[in-house]
C-alpha positions as CSV (number, residue, x, y, z in Angstrom):
1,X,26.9,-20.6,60.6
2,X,26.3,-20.8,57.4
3,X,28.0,-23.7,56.3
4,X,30.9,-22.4,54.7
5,X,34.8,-23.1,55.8
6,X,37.9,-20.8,56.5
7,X,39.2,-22.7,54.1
8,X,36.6,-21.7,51.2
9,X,36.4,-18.4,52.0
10,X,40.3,-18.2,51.5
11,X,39.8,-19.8,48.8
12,X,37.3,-17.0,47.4
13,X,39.5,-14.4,48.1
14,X,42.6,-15.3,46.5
15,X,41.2,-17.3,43.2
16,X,39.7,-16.5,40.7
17,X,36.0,-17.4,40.2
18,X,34.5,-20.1,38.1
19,X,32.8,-20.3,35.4
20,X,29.4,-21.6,36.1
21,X,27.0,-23.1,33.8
22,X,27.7,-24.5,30.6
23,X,30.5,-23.5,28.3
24,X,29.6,-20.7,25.4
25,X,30.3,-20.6,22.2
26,X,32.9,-19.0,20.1
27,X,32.5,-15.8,17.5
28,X,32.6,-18.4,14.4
29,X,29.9,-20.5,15.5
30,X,27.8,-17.5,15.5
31,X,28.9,-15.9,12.1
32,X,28.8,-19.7,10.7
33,X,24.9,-19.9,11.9
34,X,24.3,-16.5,9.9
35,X,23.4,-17.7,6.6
36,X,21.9,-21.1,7.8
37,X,19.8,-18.9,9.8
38,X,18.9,-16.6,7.2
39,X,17.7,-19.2,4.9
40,X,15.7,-20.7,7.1
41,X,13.8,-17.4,8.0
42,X,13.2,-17.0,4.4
43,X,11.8,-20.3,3.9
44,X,9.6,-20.3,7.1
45,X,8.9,-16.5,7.4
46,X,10.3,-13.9,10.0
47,X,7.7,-15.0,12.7
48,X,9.3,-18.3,12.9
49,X,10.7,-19.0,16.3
50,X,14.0,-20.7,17.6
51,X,12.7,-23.8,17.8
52,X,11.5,-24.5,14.7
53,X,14.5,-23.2,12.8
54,X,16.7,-25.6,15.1
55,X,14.9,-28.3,13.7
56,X,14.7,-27.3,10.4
57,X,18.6,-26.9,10.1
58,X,18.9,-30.5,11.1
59,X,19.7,-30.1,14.8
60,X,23.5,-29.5,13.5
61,X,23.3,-25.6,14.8
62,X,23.7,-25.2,18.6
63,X,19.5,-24.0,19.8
64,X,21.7,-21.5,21.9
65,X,23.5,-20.3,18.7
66,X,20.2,-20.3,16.9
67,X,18.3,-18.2,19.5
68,X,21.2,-15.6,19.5
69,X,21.7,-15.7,15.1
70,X,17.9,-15.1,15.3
71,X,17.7,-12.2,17.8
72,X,20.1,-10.3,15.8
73,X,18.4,-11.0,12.2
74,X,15.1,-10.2,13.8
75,X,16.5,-6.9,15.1
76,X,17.7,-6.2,11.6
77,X,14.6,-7.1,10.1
78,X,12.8,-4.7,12.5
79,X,14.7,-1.6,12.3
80,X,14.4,-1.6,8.7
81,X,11.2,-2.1,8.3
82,X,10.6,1.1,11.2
83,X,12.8,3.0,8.7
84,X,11.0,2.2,5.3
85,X,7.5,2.5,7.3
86,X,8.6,6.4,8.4
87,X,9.7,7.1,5.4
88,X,6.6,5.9,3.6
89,X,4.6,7.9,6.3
90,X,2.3,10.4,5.5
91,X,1.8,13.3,8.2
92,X,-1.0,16.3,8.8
93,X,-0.2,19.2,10.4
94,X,-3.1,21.4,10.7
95,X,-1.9,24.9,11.5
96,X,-5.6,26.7,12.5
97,X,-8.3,25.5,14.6
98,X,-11.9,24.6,13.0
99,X,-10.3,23.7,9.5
100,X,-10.5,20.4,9.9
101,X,-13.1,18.1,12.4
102,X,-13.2,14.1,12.6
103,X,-15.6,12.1,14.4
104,X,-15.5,8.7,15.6
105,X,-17.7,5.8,17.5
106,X,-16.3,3.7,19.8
107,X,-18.3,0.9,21.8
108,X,-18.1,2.0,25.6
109,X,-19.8,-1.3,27.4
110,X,-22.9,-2.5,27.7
111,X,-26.3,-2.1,29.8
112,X,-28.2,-5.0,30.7
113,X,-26.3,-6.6,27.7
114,X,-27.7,-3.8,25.5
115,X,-24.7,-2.3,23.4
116,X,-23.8,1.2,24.6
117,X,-21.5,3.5,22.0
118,X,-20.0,6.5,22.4
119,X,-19.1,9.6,19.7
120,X,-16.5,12.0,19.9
121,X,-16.4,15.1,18.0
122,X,-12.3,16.4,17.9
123,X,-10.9,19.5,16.2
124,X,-7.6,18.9,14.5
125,X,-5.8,21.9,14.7
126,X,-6.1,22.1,18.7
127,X,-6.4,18.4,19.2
128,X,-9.6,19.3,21.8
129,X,-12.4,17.3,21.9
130,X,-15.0,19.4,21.2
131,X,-18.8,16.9,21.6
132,X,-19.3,13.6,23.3
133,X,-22.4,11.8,22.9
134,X,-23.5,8.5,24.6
135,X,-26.1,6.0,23.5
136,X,-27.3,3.1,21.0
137,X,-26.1,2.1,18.0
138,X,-24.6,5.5,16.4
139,X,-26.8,6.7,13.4
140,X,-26.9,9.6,11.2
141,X,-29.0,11.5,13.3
142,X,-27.0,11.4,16.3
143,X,-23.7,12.5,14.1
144,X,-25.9,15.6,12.8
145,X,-27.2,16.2,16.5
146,X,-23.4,16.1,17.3
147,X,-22.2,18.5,14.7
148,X,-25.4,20.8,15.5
149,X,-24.6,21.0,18.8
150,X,-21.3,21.9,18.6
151,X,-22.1,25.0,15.8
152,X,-24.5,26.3,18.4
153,X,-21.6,25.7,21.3
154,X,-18.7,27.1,19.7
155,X,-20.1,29.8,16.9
156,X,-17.8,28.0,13.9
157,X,-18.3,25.5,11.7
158,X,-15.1,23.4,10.2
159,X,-14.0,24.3,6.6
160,X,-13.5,19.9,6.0
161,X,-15.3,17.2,8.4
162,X,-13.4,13.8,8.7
163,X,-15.0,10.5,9.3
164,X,-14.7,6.7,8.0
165,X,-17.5,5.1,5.7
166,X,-19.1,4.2,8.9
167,X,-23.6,4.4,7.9
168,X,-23.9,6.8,10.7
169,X,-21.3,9.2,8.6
170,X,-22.4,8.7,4.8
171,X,-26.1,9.1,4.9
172,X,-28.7,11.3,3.9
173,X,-29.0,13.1,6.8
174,X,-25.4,14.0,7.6
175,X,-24.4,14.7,4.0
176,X,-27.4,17.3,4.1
177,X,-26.2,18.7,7.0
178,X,-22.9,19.2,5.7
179,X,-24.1,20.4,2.5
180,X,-26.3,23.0,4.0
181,X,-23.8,24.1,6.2
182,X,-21.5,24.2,3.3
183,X,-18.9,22.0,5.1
184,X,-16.6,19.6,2.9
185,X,-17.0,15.7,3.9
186,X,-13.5,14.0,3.7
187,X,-14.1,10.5,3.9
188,X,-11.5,7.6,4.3
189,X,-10.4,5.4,1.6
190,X,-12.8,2.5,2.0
191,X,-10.6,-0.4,4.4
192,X,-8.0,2.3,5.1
193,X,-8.3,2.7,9.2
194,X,-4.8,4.9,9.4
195,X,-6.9,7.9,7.3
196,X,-9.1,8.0,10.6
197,X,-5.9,7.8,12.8
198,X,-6.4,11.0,14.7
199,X,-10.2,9.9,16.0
200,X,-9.0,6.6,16.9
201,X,-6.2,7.5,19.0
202,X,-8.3,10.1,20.5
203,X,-10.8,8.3,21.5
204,X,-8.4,5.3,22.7
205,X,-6.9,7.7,25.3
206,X,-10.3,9.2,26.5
207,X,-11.0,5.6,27.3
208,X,-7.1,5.2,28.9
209,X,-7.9,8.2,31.0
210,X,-11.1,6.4,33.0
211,X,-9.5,3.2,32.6
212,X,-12.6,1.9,30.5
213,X,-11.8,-1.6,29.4
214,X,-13.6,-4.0,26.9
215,X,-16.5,-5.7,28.5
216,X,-17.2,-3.0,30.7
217,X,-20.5,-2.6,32.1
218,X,-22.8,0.0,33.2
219,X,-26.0,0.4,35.2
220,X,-27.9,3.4,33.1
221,X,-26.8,5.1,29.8
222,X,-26.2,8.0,31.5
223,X,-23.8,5.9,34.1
224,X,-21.6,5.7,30.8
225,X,-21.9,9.1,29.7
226,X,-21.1,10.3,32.7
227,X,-17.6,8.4,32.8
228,X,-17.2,9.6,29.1
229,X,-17.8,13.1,30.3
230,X,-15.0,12.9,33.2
231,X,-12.5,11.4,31.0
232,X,-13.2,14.8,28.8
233,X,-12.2,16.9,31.5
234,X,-9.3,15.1,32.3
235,X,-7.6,14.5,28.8
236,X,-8.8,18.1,28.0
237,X,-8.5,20.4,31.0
238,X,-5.6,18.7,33.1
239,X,-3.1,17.4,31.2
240,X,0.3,19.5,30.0
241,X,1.5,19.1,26.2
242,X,4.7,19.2,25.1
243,X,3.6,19.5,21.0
244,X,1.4,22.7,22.8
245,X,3.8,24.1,24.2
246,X,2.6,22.5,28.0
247,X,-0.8,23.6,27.8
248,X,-3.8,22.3,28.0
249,X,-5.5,21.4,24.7
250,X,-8.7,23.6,26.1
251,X,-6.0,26.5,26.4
252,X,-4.5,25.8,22.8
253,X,-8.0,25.9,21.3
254,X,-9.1,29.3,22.7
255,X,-5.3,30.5,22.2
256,X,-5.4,29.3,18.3
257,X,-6.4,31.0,15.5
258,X,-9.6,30.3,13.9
259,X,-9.7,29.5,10.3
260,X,-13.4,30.7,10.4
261,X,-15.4,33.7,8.5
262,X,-18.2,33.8,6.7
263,X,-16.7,34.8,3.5
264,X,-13.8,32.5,4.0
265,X,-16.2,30.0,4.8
266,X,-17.7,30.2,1.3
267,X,-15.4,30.8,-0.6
268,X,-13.1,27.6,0.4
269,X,-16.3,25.6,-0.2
270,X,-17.1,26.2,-3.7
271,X,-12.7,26.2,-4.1
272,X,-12.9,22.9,-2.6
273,X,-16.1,21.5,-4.5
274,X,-14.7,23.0,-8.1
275,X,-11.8,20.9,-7.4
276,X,-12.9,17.6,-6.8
277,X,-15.3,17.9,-9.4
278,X,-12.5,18.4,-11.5
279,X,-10.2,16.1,-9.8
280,X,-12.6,12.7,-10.1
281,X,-12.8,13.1,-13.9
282,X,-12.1,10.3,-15.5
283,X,-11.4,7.9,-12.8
284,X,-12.0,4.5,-13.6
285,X,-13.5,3.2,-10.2
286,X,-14.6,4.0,-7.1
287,X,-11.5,3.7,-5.2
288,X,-9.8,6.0,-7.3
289,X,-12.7,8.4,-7.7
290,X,-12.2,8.6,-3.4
291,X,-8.1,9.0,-4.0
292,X,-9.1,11.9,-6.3
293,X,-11.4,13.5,-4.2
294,X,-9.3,13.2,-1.1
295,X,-6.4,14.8,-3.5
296,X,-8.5,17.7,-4.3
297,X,-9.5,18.2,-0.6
298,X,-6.2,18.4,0.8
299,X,-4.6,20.8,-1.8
300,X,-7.6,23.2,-1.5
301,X,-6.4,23.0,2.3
302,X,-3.3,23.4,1.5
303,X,-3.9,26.5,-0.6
304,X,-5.7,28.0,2.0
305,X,-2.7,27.7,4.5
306,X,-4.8,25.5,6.9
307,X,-2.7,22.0,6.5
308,X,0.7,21.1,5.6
309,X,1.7,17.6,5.0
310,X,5.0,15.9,4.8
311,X,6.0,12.3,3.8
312,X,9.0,10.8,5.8
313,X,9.5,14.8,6.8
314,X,10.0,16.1,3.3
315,X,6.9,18.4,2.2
316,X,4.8,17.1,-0.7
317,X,4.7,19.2,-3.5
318,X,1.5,21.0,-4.1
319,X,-0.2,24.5,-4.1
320,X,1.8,27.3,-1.8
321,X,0.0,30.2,-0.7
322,X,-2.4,31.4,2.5
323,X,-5.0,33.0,0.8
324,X,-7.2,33.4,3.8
325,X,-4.2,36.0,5.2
């Protein structure tokens, strides 16, 4: 029926099968291709494909020797890089809620090809997103509207507030918000994205959760603020944590402990502002007057027992204590 004889079925069954396909190659031709192969990634770069490299070496190396050398040095090349980048890494743990809050804007679509932007207010400690805003181009206004808002909503105010260089952060009105409020304004190393890393991915999986792609487009402002205000709910209210112990990060907020009083308030201010006035003394330039200042920040923080960072997991060195305890 299907074409096939007795006879090839015996045959099947009693020999061995064949080979099919072209004959491989040995252990030696690989481990001779190793330093060919090596040379010619460092001549060309590590993005440099199989191809390339085959004719670079003269067409003497097998491409199917090549592709397989270059896998493995590419591997190689990858894991080490993973292990020097976590061991270069610098990590915040903030261990109270309303030490630390970080804003970000993000553009949500457009209406009637009119840009439509979005703001998200997060608190650090508790990872909850704690204001959303949805409208034109994000200015200094809106971000003190924002931070308003959510003083009136929650009753606290945050001991440092994180944002990028972004003019709707570092502007008159924002910075005399903060001021007033006596709030400490940690800004990002200028072209230095990973400082902001907790907004972003934030506000990446607010987006994930309604599925709100680039180009999107929306009939009304509110049309998008409405969206922005479901995918709240969702990232906030309904999903489990492991790093929270499988709650919600709504139920971690309001199960943390606040970092905020009135008198602690204070007094980590003026801590915080007599130390970067100390700190950016005699820097050179701007850069380093900002790597000063955010110094000075984070060990006030640290002092006060509100963050703890680590670099590749070992503990930087700096000022021990809790002294709000």
């Amino acid at each position: 029926m299907m074409g096939i004889t007795l006879r090839t079925l015996e045959r099947w069954r009693t020999e061995p099968p064949r080979k099919v396909g072209r004959p491989g190659h040995d252990e030696a031709e690989y481990r001779q291709a190793l330093r060919p192969v090596r040379e010619a990634l460092g001549k060309m770069g590590w993005k440099t494909g199989a191809d390339a490299i085959f004719r670079w070496l003269g067409l003497r190396v097998p491409l199917r020797v090549v592709r397989g050398v270059l896998r493995a040095w590419k591997a190689r090349h990858e894991a080490r890089r993973k292990r020097r980048l976590a061991q270069q890494r610098l990590t915040v743990s903030v261990a109270r809620r309303d030490a630390v809050w970080c804003l970000d804007a993000t553009l949500l679509g457009r209406v009637d090809g009119v840009k439509v932007h979005g703001l998200a207010l997060r608190d650090l400690g508790s990872r909850r997103t704690l204001a959303l805003s949805a409208g034109g181009s994000p200015t200094g206004a809106a971000v003190a509207e924002l931070l308003d808002w959510a003083w009136h909503e929650y009753g606290v105010l945050p001991s440092v507030f994180c944002s990028d260089n972004g003019p709707e952060n570092v502007n008159w009105m924002v910075g005399g918000w903060l001021h007033g409020h006596q709030v400490i304004h940690l800004k990002n190393l200028p072209y230095t994205p990973q400082h902001n890393a907790w907004s972003e991915r934030g506000m990446g999986e607010l987006k994930g959760a309604v599925e709100l792609e680039k180009g999107a487009a929306f009939g009304t402002v509110e049309e998008a603020a409405g969206l922005l205000g479901l995918a709240w709910r969702r990232v906030d209210r309904e999903i489990p944590r492991r790093v929270l112990s499988w709650g919600t990060r709504e139920v971690a907020y309001e199960k943390m402990a606040t970092c905020y009083t009135p008198d602690s308030h204070a007094g980590f201010y003026q801590t915080a502002c007599s130390a970067v006035e100390q700190a950016v003394q005699g820097a050179s330039t701007a850069r380093e007057r900002r790597r000063a200042e955010r110094g000075a920040i984070y060990a006030t923080l640290e002092g006060y027992g509100l963050v703890k960072r680590t670099r590749g997991g070992v503990p930087l060195e700096g000022v021990k204590g809790d002294r709000l305890s």
